[in-house]
C-alpha positions as CSV (number, residue, x, y, z in Angstrom):
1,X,0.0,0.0,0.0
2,X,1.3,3.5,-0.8
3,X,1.2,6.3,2.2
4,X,-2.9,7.4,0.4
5,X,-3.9,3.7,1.2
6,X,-2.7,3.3,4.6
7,X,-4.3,6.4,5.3
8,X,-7.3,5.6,3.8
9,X,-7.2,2.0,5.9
10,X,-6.0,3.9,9.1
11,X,-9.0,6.0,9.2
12,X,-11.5,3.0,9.2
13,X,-9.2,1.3,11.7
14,X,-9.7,3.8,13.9
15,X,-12.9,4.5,13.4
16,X,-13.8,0.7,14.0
17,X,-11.8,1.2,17.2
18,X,-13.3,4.6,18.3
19,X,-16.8,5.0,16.6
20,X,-17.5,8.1,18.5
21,X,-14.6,10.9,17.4
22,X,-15.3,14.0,19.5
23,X,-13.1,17.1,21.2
24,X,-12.5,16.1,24.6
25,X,-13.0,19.5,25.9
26,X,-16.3,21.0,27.8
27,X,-18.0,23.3,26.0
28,X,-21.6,24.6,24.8
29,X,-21.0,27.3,22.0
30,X,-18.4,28.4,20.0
31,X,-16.5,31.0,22.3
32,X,-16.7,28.9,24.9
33,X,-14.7,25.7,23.0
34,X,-11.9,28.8,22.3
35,X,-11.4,29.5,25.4
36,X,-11.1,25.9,26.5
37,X,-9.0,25.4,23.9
38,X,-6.9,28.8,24.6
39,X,-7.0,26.9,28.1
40,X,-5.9,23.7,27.4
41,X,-2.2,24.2,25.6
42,X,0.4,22.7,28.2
43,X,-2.4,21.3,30.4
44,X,-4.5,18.2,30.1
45,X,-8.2,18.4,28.9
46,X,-9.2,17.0,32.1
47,X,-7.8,19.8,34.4
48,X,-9.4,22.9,32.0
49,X,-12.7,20.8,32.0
50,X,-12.3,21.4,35.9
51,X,-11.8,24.9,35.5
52,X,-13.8,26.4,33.0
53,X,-17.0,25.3,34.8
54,X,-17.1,28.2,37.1
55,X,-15.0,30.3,34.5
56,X,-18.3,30.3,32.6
57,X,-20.7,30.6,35.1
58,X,-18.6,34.4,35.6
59,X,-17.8,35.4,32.6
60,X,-20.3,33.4,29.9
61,X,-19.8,35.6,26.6
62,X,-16.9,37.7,24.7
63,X,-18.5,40.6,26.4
64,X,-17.8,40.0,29.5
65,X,-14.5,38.7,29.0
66,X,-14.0,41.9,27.1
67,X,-14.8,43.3,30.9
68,X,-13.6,41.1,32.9
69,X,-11.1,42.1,35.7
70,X,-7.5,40.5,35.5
71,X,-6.8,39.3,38.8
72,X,-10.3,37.4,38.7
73,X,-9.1,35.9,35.5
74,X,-6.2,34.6,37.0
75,X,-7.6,33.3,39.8
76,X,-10.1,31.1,38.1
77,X,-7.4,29.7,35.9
78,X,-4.8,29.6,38.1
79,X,-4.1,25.7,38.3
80,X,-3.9,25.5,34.2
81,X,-0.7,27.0,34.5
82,X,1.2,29.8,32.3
83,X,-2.4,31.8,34.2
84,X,-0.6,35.1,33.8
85,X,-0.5,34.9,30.2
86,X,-3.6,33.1,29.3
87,X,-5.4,35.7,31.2
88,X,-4.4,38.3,29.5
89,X,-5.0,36.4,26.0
90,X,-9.1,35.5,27.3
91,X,-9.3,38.7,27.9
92,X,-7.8,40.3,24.7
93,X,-10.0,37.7,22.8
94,X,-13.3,38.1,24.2
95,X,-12.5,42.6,23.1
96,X,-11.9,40.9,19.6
97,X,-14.2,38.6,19.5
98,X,-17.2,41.2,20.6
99,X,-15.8,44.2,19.0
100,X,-13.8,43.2,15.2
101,X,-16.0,40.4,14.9
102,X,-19.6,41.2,16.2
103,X,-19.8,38.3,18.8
104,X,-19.4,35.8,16.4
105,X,-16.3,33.2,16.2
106,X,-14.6,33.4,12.7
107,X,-14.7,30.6,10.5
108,X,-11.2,30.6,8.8
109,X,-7.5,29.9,9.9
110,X,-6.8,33.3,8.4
111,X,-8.7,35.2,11.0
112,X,-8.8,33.3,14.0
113,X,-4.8,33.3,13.7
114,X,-5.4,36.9,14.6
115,X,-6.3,36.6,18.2
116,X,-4.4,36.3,20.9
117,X,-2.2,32.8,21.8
118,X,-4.4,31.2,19.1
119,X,-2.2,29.3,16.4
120,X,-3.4,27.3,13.7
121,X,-4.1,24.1,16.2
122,X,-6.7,26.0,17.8
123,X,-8.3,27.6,14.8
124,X,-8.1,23.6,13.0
125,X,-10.0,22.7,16.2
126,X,-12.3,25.4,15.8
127,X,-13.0,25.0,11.6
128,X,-13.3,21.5,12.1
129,X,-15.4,21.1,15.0
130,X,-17.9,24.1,14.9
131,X,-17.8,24.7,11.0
132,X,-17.7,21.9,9.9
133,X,-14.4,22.2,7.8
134,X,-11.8,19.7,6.7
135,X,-9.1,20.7,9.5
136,X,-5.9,18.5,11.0
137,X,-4.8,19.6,14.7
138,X,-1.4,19.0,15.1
139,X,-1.8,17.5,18.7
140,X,0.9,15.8,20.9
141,X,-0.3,12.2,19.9
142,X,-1.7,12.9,16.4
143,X,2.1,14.4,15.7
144,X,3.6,11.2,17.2
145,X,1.4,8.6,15.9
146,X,1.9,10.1,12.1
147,X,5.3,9.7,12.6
148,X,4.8,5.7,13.7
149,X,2.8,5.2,11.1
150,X,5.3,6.3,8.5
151,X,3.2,9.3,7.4
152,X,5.8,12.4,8.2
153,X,9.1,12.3,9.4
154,X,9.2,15.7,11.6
155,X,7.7,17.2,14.8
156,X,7.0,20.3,12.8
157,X,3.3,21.0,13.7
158,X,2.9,22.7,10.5
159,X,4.4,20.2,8.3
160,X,2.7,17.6,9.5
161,X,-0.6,19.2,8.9
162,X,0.5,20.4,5.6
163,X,1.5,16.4,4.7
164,X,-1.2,15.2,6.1
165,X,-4.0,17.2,4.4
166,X,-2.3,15.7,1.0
167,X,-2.9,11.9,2.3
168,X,-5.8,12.5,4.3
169,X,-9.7,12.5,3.7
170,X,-11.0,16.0,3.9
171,X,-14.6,14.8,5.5
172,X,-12.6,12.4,7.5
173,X,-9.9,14.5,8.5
174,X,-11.2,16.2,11.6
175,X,-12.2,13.4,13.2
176,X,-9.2,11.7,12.6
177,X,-7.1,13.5,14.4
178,X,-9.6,13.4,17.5
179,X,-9.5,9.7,17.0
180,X,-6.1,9.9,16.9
181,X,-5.2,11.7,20.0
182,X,-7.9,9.0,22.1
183,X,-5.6,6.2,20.4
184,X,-2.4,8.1,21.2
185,X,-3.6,8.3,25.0
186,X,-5.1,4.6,25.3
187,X,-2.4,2.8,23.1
188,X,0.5,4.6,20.9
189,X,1.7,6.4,24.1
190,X,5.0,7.8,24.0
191,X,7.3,6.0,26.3
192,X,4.7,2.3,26.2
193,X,3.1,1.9,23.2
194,X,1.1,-1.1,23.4
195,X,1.8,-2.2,20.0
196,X,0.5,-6.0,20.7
197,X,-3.0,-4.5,21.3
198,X,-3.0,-2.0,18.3
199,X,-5.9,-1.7,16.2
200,X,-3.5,-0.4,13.8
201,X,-0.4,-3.2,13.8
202,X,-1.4,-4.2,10.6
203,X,-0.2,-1.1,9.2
204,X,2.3,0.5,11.2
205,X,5.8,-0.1,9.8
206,X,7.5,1.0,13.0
207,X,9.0,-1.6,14.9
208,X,9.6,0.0,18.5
């Protein structure tokens, strides 16, 4: 099989293994899955779906972010760590949000780029799981188990999401990659991979 094929077969592999491919993050609109995502970089899922709980409850819309006093801020987001800066970047995206872009989340990597501490994982996430658009999020695990699997050879977050839009399905891409970071978690771990009970053995070429 060339590197489209094993693709192709990785996808249904993993979708056989994980039917349902969802964003492990809390949320219940748009701005709210941004700032969890803001959030989550260098923290677990598990620890900002802790947090933004009462995050919401005080500050529920780009408005009141937009409003919202620092030092509260910090406080409620203390224990995702890098706090001071994240902060600062809620608050400097809920002004944008309300005020260049009328409330409403943008829908491209162009523009959501343009807000603070959001790269191009977040605005995939974002495409992908509000809108609906082919997207690739260069996670942790989704970077490492391309790699395995022969796919890329680099760490690169863009060039492994520029490689692997060329190999994989745009309607299946998206959830893909959330597929791939529950596989990454439960099996293809960095330092243990439990290769003998890999859905995907079959196809790995990587003999660790």
């Amino acid at each position: 099989m060339n590197s489209i094929e094993r693709a192709k077969k990785s996808v249904e592999l993993l979708k056989t293994q994980y039917p349902e491919a969802k964003c492990s993050l809390d949320y219940s609109d748009p701005f709210q899955l941004l700032i969890a995502t803001r959030l989550s970089a260098q923290c677990t899922d598990a620890r900002v779906n802790m947090v933004t709980p009462a995050l919401f409850a005080r500050f529920p819309d780009a408005k009141s972010f937009m409003e919202a006093d620092l030092g509260e801020v910090e406080q409620l987001i203390k224990t995702c760590g890098l706090y001071k800066t994240k902060a600062k970047d809620l608050i400097s995206i809920g002004k944008d949000i309300y005020e260049r872009f009328g409330s409403v989340v943008p829908d491209t990597i162009e523009e959501l780029t343009t807000l603070s501490g959001v790269g191009r994982k977040t605005a995939n996430l974002i495409c992908g799981d509000v809108y609906g658009k082919p997207a690739i999020v260069t996670d942790t695990h989704f970077i490492r188990l391309c790699n395995r699997l022969g796919f890329v050879n680099t760490k690169e977050p863009l060039k492994v999401e520029t490689a692997m839009r060329k190999l994989l399905p745009p309607d299946e891409s998206n959830d893909f990659c959330h597929r791939a970071v529950l596989h990454g978690r439960a099996v293809c771990n960095a330092r243990n991979p439990k290769c003998d009970e890999c859905c995907l053995e079959s196809i790995c070429p990587k003999k660790i």
